[in-house]
N, C-alpha and C positions, 0 to 999 in steps of 0.2 A: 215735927217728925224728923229724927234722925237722919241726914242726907249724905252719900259718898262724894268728893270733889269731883267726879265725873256727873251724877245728878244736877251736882249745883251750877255747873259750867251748863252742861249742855240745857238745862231750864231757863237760864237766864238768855242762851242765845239762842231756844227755838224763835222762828216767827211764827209759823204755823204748822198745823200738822195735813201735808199733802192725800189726795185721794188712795195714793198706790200704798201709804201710810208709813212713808217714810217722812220725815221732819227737816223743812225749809231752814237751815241750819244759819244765824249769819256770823261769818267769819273775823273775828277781829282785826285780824294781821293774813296777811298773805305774800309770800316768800316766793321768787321768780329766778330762774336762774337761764342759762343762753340753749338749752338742749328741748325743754318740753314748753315754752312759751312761745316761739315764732309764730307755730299754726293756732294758737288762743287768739292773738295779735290781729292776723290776720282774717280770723273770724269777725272781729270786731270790725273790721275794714269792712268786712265786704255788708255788715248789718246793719253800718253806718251807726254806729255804738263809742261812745267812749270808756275810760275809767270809771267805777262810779266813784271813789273813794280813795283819790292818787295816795292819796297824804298814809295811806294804810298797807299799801304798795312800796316791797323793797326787793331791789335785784341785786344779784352778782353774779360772775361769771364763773365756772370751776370747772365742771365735767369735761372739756375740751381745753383746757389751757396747758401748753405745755410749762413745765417744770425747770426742764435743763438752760429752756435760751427764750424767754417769754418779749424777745424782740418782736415785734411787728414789721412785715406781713407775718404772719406765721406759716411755718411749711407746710403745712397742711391747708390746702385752700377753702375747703369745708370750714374748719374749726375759725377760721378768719372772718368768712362769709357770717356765720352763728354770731361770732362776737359784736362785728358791724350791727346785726341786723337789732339785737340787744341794745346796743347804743342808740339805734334812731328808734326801736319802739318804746327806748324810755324817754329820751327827749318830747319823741310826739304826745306820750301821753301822759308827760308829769310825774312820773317816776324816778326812785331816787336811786339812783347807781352806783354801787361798791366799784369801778372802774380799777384795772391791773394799773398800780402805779398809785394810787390813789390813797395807799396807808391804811385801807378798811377792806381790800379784796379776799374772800377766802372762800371757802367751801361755805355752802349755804348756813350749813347747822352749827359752822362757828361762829360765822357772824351775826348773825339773828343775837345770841346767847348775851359777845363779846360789846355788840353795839345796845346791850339793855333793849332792842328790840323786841326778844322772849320776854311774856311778863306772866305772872302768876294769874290763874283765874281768867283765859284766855281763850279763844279758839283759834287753832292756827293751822292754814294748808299751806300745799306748798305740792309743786310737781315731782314730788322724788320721793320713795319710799322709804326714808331714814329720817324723813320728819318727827316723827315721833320721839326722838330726840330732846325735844322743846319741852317733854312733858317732866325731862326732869326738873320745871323751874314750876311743875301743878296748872301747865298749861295741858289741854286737851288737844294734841295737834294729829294731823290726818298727810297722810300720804295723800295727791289725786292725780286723776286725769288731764288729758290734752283737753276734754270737753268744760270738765268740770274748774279747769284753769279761766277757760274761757266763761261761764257763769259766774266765777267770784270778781273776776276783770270787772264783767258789766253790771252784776249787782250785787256783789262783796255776798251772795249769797251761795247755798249749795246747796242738795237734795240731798241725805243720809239719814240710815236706818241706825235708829238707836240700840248700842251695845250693852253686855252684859258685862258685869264688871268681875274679875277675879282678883282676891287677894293675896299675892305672893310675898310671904313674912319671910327674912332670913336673918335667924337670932344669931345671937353667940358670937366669938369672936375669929376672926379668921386668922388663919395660921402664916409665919412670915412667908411672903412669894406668891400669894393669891391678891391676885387682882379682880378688879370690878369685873375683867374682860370673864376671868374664869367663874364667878359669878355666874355673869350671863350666859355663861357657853352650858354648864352645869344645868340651870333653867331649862335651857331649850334642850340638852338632853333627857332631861327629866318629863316634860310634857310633850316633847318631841315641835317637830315644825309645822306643824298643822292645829298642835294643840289649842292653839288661842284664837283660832276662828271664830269672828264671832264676839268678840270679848275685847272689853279694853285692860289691861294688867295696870293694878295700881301696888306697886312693891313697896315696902316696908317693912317695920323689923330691925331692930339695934344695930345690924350691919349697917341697913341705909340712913338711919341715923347718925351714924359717925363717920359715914361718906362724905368728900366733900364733892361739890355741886356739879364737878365736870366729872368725878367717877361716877356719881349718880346720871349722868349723859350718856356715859359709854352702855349703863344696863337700856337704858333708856330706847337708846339708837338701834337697838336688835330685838327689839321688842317684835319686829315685824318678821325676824328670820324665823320669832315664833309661834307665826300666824297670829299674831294680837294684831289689832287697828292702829292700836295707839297703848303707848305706857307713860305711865307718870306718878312721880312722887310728890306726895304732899310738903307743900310750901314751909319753909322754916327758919329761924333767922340768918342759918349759913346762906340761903337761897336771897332775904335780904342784905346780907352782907355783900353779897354777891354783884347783886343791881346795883346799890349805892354808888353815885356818881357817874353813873354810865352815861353813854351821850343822849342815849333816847330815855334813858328812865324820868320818871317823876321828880322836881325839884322841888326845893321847899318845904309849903306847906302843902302843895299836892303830894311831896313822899309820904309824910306820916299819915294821909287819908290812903293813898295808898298800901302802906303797910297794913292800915287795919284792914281792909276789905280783904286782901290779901290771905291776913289772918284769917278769916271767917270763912274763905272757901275752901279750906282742908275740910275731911273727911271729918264726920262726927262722931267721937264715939260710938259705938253701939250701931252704926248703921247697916243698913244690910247690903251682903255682897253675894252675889250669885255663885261663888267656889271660894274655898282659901286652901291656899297650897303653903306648908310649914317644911322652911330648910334650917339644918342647923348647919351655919358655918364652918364649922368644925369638921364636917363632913367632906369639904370642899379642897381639891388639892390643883397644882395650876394645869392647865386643860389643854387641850390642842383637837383640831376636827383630825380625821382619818381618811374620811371620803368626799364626798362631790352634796349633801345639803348639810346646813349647820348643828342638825340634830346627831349629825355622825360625829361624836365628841367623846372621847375619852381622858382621863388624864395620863398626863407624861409615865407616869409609870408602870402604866397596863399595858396591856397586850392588843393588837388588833382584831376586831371580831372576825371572826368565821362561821363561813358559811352552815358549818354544820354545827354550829350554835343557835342558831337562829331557829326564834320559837315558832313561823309557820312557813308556808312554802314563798311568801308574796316580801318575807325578811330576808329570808335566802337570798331570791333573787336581787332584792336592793345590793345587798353586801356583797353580792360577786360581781353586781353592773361597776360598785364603787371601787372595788378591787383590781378589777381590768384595769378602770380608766387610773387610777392615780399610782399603777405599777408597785402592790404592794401585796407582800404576802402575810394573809391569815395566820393568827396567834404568833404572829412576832412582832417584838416589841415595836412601840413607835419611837422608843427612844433611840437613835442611832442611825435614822435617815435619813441620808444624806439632803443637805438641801443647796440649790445654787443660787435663789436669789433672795433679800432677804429686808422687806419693805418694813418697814415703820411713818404712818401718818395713815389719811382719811378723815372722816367724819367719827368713825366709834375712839380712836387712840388717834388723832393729831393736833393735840391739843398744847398747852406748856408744859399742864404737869403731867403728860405721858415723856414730852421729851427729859422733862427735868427727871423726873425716875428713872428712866433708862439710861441718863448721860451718870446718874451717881454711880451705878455700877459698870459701866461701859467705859469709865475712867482707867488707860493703863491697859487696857486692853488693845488686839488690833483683830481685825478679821481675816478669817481664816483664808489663805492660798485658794482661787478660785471661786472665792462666795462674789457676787455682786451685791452691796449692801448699799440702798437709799433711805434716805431721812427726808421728809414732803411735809412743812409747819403746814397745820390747817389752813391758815390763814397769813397778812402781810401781818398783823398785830403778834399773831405768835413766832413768827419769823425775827420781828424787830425785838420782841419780848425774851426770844432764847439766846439772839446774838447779843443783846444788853449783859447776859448772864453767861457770858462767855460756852454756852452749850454748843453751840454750832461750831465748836475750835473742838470742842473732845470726841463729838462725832466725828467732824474729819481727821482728826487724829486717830482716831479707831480704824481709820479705813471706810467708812459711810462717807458716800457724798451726800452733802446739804442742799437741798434744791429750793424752789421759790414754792409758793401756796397754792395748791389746787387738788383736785383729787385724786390725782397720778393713776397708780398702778391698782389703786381699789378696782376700778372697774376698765379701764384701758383705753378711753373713747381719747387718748389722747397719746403722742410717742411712747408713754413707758408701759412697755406689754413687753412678757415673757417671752422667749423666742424657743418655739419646738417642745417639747416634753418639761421643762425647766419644773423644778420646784419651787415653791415661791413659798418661805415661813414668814406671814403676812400677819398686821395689827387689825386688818380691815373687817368687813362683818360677811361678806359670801366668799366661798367654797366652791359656788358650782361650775362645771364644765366651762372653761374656756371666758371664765370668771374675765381674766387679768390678762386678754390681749390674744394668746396662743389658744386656738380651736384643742388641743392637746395639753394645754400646760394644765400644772396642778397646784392648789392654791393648799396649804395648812393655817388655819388664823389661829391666833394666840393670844396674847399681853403684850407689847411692848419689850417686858424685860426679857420675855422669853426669847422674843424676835434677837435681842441683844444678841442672848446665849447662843442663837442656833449662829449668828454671825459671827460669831468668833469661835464656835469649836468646828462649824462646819456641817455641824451635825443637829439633828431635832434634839435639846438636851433642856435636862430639868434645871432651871436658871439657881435652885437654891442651890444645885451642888457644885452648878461652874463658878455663881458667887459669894458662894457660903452666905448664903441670905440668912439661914438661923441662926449663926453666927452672930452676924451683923446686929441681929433683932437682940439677940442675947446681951450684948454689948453695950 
């Protein structure tokens, strides 16, 4: 019988199926980072528990690491204490640590990927909601809990209700200056952010096809701003080209057993999916949100909604709560708003080849009088990877400071936060209220290249016309 890569994963890894009739799941991989594991850790103390399965167990540090001066102590006494506590709960319990300094530190969903850690045909948690991430390599991964951190610690298992799966096709070819990110942003305006409750999104369709394996991460990583569990693409040979030689991956002649299994857990023809949602690329022009959730997305060249568009009274209200807060007026353009701070990196766009796309165009350029513009490598590999390729010389040549690896201004648990009403045209995946640091500031996500654009005109602006992108593509 026909099976989806979400059947065949999650069957292989039920144990059993629990009374309340949710499914004793066992995790293959599980991913720790210094923010949602202390009180797992400490669970385990007090139940007199260990690891069960250290060797399956990988941390790093990100959410709290500053960027600009990652000396030690760090000014922040918290984010120091977190890191410390990180270090001895992996010493004590045989865990393996991505350590600041150590040439493998990054944000969790880069390194999983970049260390062959992510492998196809997998189940993978992790304490942060942008797991899902992983799935673009046809792994099944899950966002969880402080609780549910602490259940996989002690017995690499977890309790979860099995999802419904939707297939999202996006055929056709996309047109020069759309990126993955606009993709995604597209998506989740399309079924909105609630849509995927419920459901795991397995994407496909000639776009994702001729995606390579970190664009397919970026749709990947927002799967969750579109209430999906988890998303993922079926495995393929960019996806083993990808793994090939990594440090964790399979050697030898365990690779080519590996590729074949690999092979066998995509999706089956013909099998059955609970929805299919059909985009044509062609459709898709590059995006920016407007308001405070990520389903509030229009493209660069529309207008902002108003209130008195809005088809009932419960829309109204959203789009005038959104309006308030991000100081923005109804049916005028979003093109042309000013912005003051202007991030590139995170987990969805901090990758190489978000930097490497942005550094082609952002060549020759400088940033605009008053923009604050940073650049944050996911990771110390993509760090080492963009300075090898002279990228970190044309960012700061543009005016972007180049900072070290961690999760910066995405969510702000860490010095770099907006300060007061600030606008931020962000690569990252949330939007909402007081997102990036300021109870008040306002967050726009976008592409990379778009982040570029708004950096150097000042202004929220369509990247293909500050860099003659169809030009370019013509050429």
């Amino acid at each position: 019988m026909s099976q989806s890569l979400f059947e065949k994963v999650w069957n292989a890894h039920a144990v059993r199926q629990l009374a309340n009739g949710q499914t004793q799941l066992l995790i293959g991989t599980h991913l720790i980072h210094e923010v949602t594991s202390p009180q797992a850790f400490g669970m385990l103390r007090d139940l007199g528990l260990k690891v069960k399965y250290p060797h399956r167990t990988f941390a790093t540090v990100d959410h709290i690491v500053p960027t600009k001066n990652q000396v030690e102590p760090f000014e922040d006494v918290l984010a120091q204490e977190m890191i410390q506590a990180l270090r001895k709960n992996c010493v004590e319990f045989g865990v393996k640590f991505f350590d600041i300094g150590s040439g493998g530190q990054g944000i969790v969903h880069v390194v999983g990927p970049e260390q062959g850690i992510t492998q196809p045909g997998t189940t993978i948690a992790c304490g942060d909601s942008h797991t899902a991430t992983h799935g673009a390599f046809g792994a099944i991964a899950f966002g969880i809990g402080t609780t549910q951190i602490r259940d996989v610690l002690a017995t690499q298992t977890m309790a979860l209700s099995k999802l419904k799966v939707r297939r999202i096709n996006v055929d056709g070819s996309l047109r020069p200056g759309v990126y993955a990110k606009d993709v995604i942003l597209h998506i989740i305006k399309l079924l909105g952010a609630k849509g995927g409750i419920g459901y795991a999104y397995e994407y496909g369709g000639s776009v994702f096809d001729n995606f390579s394996v970190e664009e397919r991460m970026t749709v990947c990583n927002m799967s969750i701003e579109g209430g999906a569990r988890c998303g993922y693409v079926n495995p393929d040979e960019k996806t083993f080209a990808y793994l090939k030689d990594r440090p964790y991956s399979p050697k030898g002649a365990e690779w080519d057993a590996a590729v074949a299994s690999w092979k066998a857990v995509a999706s089956d023809p013909g099998c059955h999916y609970d929805d299919v949602v059909n985009i044509r690329a062609e459709d898709i022009a590059p995006s920016v949100t407007w308001g405070i959730s990520p389903d509030h997305g229009i493209f660069v060249t529309e207008t902002i909604p108003s209130p008195a568009d809005a088809a009932d009274e419960e829309s109204r209200k959203s789009i005038e709560e959104a309006l308030e807060y991000m100081k923005l007026e109804g049916g005028a353009p979003i093109a042309g708003t000013p912005v003051d701070v202007c991030f590139i990196g995170s987990c969805t766009n901090g990758r190489l080849s978000d930097f490497r796309e942005a550094a082609k165009y952002l060549k020759g350029h400088k940033v605009a009088s008053g923009v604050t513009a940073i650049a944050v490598p996911g990771s110390e590999i993509v760090d080492h990877l963009c300075r090898q390729e002279g990228i970190d010389k044309i960012f700061s040549e543009a005016g972007f400071e180049w900072r070290g690896a961690g999760c910066s201004m995405c969510l702000a648990m860490n010095p770099d936060k907006l300060v007061g009403d600030q606008l931020c045209a962000s690569s990252s995946n949330r939007n909402f209220k007081g997102r990036q640091g300021s109870p008040v500031g306002r967050t726009v996500l976008m592409s990379p290249v778009m982040v570029a654009a708004a950096a150097v005109t000042g202004v929220i602006s369509d990247a293909r016309e500050v860099f003659h992108l169809e030009e370019v593509a013509a050429a």
